[in-house]
MDTraj code that builds the backbone (N, CA, C; nanometers):
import mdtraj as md
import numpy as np

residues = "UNK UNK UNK UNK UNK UNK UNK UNK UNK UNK UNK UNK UNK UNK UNK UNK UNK UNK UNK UNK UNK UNK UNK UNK UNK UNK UNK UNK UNK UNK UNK UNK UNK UNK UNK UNK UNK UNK UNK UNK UNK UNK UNK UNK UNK UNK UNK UNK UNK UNK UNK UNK UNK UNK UNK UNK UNK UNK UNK UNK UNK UNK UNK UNK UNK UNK UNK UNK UNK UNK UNK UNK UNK UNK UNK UNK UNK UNK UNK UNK UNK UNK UNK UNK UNK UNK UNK UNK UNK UNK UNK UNK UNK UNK UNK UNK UNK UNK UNK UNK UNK UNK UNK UNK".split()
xyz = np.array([
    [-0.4943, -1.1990, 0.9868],
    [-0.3589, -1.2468, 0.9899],
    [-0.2749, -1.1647, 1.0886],
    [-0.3033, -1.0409, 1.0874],
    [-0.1936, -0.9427, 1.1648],
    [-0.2215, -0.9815, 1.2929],
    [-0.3825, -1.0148, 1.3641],
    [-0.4222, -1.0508, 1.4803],
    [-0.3230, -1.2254, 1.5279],
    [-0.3199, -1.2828, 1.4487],
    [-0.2086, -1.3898, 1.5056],
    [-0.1225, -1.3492, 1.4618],
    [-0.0532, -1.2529, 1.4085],
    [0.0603, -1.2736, 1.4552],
    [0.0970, -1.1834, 1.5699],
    [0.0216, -1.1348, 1.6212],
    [0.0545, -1.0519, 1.7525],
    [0.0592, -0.9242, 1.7024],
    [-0.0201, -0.8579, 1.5590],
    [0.0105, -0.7404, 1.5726],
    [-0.1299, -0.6686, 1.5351],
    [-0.1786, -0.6642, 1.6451],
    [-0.3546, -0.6023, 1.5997],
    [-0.3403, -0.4752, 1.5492],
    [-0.2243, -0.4095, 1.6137],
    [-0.2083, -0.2504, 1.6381],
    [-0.2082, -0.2130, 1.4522],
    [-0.1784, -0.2931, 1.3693],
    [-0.1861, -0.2593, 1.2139],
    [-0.2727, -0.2798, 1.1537],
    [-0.4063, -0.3566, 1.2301],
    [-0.4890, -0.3990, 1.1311],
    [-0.5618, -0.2841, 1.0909],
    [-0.6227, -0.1675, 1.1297],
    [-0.6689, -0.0681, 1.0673],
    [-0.5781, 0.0189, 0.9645],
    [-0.4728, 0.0252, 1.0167],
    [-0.3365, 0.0857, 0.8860],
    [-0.3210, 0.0007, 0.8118],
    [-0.3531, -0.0925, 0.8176],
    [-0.3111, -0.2283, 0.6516],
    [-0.4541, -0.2203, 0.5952],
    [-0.5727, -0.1874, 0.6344],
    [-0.6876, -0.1973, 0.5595],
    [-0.6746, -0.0759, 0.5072],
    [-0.6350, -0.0031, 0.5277],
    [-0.6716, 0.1443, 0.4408],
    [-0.5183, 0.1425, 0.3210],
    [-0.4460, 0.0863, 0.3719],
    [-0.3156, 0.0890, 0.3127],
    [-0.3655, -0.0342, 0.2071],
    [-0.4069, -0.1201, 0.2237],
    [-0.4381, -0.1516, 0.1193],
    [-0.5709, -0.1380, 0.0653],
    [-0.6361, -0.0800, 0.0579],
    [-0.7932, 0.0107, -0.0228],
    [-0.7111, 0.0612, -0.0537],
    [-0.6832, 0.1964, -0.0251],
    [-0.5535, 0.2831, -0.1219],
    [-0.4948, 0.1812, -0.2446],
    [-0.4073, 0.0935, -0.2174],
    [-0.3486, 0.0832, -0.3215],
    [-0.4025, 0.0039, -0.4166],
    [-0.5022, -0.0939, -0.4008],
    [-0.5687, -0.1546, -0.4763],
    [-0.6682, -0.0648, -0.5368],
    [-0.7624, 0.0261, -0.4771],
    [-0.8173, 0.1058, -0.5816],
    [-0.7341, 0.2513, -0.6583],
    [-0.5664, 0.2462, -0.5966],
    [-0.5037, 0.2919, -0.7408],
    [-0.4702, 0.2326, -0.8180],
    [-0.4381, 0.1273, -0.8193],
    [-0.4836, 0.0377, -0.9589],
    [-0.5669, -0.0036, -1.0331],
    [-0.6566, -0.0252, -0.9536],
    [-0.7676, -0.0589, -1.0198],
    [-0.8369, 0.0890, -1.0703],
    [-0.8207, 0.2286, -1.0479],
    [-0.8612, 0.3425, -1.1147],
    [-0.7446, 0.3824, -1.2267],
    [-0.6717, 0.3832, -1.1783],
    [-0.5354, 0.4615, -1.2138],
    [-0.4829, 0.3487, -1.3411],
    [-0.4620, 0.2042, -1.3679],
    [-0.4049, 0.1499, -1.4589],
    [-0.5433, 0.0764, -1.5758],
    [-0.4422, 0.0419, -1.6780],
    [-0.5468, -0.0817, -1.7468],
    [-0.4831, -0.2079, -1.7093],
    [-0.4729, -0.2176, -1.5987],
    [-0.4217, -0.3636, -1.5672],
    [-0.5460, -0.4913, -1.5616],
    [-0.5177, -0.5782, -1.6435],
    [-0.6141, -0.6713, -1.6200],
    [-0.6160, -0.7480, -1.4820],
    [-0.5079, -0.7944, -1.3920],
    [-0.5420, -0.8151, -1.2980],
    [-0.4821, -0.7705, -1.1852],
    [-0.5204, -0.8063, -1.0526],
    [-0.4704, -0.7168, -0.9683],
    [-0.4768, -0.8155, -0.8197],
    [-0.3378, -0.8312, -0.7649],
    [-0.3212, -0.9447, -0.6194],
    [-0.2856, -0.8226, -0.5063],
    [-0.3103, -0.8791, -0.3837],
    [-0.2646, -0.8168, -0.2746],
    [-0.2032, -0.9124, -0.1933],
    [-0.1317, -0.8808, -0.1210],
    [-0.0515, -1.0247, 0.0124],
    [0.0087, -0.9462, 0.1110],
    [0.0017, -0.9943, 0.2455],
    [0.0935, -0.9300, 0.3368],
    [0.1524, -1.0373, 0.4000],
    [0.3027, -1.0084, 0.4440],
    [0.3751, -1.0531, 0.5202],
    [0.4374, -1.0546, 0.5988],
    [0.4513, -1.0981, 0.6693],
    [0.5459, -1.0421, 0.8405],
    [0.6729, -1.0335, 0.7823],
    [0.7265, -0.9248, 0.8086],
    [0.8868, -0.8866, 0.7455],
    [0.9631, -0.8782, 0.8886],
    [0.9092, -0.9001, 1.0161],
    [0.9986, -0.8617, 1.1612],
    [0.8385, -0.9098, 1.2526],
    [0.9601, -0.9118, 1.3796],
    [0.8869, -0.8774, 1.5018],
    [0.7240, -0.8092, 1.5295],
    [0.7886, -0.6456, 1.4666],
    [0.6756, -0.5521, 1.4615],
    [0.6547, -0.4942, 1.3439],
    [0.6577, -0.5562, 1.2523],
    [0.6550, -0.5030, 1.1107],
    [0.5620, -0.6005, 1.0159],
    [0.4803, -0.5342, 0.9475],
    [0.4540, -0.6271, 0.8050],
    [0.4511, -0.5305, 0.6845],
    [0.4434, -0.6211, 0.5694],
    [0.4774, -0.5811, 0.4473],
    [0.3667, -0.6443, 0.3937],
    [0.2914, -0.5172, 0.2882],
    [0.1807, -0.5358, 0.1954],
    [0.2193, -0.5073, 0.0927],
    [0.1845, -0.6083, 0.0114],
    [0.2435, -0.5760, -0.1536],
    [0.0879, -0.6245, -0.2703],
    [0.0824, -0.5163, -0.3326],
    [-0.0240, -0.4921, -0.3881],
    [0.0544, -0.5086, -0.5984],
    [-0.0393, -0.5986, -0.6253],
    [0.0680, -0.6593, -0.8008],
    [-0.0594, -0.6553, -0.9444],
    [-0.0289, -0.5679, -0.9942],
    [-0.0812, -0.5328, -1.1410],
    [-0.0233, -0.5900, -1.2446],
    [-0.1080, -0.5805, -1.3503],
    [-0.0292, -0.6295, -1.4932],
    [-0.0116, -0.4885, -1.5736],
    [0.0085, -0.4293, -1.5038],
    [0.0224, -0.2906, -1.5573],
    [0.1483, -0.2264, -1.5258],
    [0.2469, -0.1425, -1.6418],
    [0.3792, -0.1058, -1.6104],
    [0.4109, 0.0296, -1.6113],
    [0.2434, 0.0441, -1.5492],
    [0.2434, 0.2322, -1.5050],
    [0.2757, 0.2463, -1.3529],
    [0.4184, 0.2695, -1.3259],
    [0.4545, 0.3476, -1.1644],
    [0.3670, 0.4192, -1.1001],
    [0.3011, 0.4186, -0.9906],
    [0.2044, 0.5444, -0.9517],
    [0.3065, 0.6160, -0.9245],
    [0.2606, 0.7447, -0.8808],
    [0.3186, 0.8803, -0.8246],
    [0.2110, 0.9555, -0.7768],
    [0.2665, 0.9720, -0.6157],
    [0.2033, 1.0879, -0.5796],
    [0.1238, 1.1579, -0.6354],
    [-0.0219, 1.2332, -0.6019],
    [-0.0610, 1.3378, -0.6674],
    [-0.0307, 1.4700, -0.5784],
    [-0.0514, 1.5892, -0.6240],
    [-0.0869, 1.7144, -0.5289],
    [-0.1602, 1.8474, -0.5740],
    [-0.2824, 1.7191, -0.4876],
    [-0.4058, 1.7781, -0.5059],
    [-0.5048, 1.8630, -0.4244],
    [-0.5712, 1.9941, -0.4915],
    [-0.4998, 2.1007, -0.4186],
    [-0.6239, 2.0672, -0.3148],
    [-0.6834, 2.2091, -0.2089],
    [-0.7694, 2.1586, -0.1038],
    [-0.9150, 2.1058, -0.1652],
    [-0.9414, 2.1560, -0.2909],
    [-1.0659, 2.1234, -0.3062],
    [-1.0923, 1.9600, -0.3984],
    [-1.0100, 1.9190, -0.4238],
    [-1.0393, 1.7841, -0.5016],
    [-1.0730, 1.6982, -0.4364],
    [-1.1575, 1.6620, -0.4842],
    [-1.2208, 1.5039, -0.3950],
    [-1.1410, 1.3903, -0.4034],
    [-0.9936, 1.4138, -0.4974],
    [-0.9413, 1.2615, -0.5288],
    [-0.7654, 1.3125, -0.4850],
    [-0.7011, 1.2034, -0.5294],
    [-0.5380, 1.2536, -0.5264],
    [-0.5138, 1.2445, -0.4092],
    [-0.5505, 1.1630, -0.3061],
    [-0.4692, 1.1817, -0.2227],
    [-0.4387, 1.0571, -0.1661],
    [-0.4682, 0.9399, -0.2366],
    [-0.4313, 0.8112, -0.2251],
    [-0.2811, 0.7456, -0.1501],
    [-0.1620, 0.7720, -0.2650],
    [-0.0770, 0.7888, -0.2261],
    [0.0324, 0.8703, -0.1355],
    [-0.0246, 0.9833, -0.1303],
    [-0.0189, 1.0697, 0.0196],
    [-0.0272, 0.9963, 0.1413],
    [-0.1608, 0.9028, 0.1369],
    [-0.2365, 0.8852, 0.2512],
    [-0.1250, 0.7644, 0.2870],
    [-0.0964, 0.6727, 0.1728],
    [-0.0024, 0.5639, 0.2012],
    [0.1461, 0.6535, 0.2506],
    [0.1834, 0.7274, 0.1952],
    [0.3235, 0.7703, 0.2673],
    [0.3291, 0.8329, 0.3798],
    [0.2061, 0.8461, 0.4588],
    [0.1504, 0.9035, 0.5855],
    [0.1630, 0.7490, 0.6469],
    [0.1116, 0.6979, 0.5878],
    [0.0808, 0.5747, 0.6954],
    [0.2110, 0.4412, 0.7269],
    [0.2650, 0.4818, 0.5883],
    [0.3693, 0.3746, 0.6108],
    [0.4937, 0.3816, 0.6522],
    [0.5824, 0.3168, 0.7360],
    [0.7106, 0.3746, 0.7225],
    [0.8021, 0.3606, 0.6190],
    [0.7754, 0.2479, 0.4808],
    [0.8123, 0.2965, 0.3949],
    [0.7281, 0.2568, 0.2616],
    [0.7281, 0.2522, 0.1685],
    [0.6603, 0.2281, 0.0867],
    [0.7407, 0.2313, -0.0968],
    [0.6654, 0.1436, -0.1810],
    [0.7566, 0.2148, -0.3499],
    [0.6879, 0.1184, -0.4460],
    [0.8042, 0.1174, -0.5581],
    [0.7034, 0.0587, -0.6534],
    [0.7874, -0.0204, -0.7522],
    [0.8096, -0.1125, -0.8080],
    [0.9240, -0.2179, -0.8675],
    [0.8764, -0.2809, -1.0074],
    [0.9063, -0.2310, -1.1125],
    [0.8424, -0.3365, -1.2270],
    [0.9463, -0.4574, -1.2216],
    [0.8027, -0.5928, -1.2584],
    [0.8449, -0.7131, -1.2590],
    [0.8223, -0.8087, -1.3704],
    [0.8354, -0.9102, -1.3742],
    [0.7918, -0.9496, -1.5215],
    [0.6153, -0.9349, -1.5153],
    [0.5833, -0.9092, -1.6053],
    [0.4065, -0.9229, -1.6518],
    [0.3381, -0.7897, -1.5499],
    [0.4184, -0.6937, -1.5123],
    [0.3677, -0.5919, -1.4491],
    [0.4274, -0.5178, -1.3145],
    [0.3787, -0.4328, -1.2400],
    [0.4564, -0.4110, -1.1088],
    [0.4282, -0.4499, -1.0065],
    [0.5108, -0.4396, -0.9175],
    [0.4652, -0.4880, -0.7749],
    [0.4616, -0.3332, -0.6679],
    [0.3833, -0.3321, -0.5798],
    [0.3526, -0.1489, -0.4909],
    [0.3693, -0.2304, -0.3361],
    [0.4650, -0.2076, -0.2978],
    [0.4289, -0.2579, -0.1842],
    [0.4539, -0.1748, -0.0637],
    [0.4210, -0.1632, 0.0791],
    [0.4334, -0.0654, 0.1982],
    [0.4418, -0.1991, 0.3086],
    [0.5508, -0.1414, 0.3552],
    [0.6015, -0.1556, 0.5189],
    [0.5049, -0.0986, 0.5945],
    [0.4205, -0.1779, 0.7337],
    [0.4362, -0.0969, 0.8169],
    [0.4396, -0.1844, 0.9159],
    [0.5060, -0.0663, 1.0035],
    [0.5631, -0.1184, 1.1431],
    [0.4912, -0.0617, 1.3144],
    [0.4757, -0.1249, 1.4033],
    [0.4084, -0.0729, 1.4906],
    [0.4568, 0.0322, 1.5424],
    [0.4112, 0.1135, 1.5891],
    [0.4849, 0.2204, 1.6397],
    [0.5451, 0.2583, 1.7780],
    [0.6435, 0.3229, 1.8084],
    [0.7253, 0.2815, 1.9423],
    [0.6403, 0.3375, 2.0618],
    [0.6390, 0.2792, 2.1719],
    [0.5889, 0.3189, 2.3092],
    [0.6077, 0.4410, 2.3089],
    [0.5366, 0.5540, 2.3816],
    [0.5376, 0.6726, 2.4164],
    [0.6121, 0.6816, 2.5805],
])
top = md.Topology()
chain = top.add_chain()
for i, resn in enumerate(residues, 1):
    res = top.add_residue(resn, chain, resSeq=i)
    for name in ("N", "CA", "C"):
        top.add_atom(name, md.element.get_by_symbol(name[0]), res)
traj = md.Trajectory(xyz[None], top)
């Protein structure tokens, strides 16, 4: 999808941006189910929103150098320019902005 719409430059930051957030839900909640969707929010921008039936907020971990895990949501606030988390009816919605990044 990002490739028509003219924005290839995200397709590797939206695949990891969303692995991240779908397998923090799917580790992190008892949510029975779990959607992902992205959408062009601009020009050079899209928006991934990742939706549980679960009305547990993630949060950050900080986890120290040796853990093999915790750094999920790190990795999303690295990657996105913005990102959060919204309860809705029947569960929450996680969703991240990202936007291409400006010419050098």
């Amino acid at each position: 999808m990002l490739d028509t719409w003219g924005l290839p430059q995200l397709v590797d930051v939206a695949a990891q941006v969303v692995t991240e957030l779908v397998a923090n839900a799917v580790e992190h909640t008892d949510a029975a189910t779990v959607g992902a969707s992205i959408t062009r929010v601009g020009k050079e921008s899209a928006r991934i929103v990742v939706t549980d039936t679960s009305r547990t907020r993630p949060t950050p971990g900080t986890p120290s150098p040796d853990d093999e895990h915790g750094r999920g949501l790190l990795l999303v606030e690295a990657l996105a320019h913005a990102w959060g988390s919204e309860l809705v009816r029947g569960g929450k919605r996680i969703w991240a902005e990202l936007r291409v990044p400006a010419a050098c």
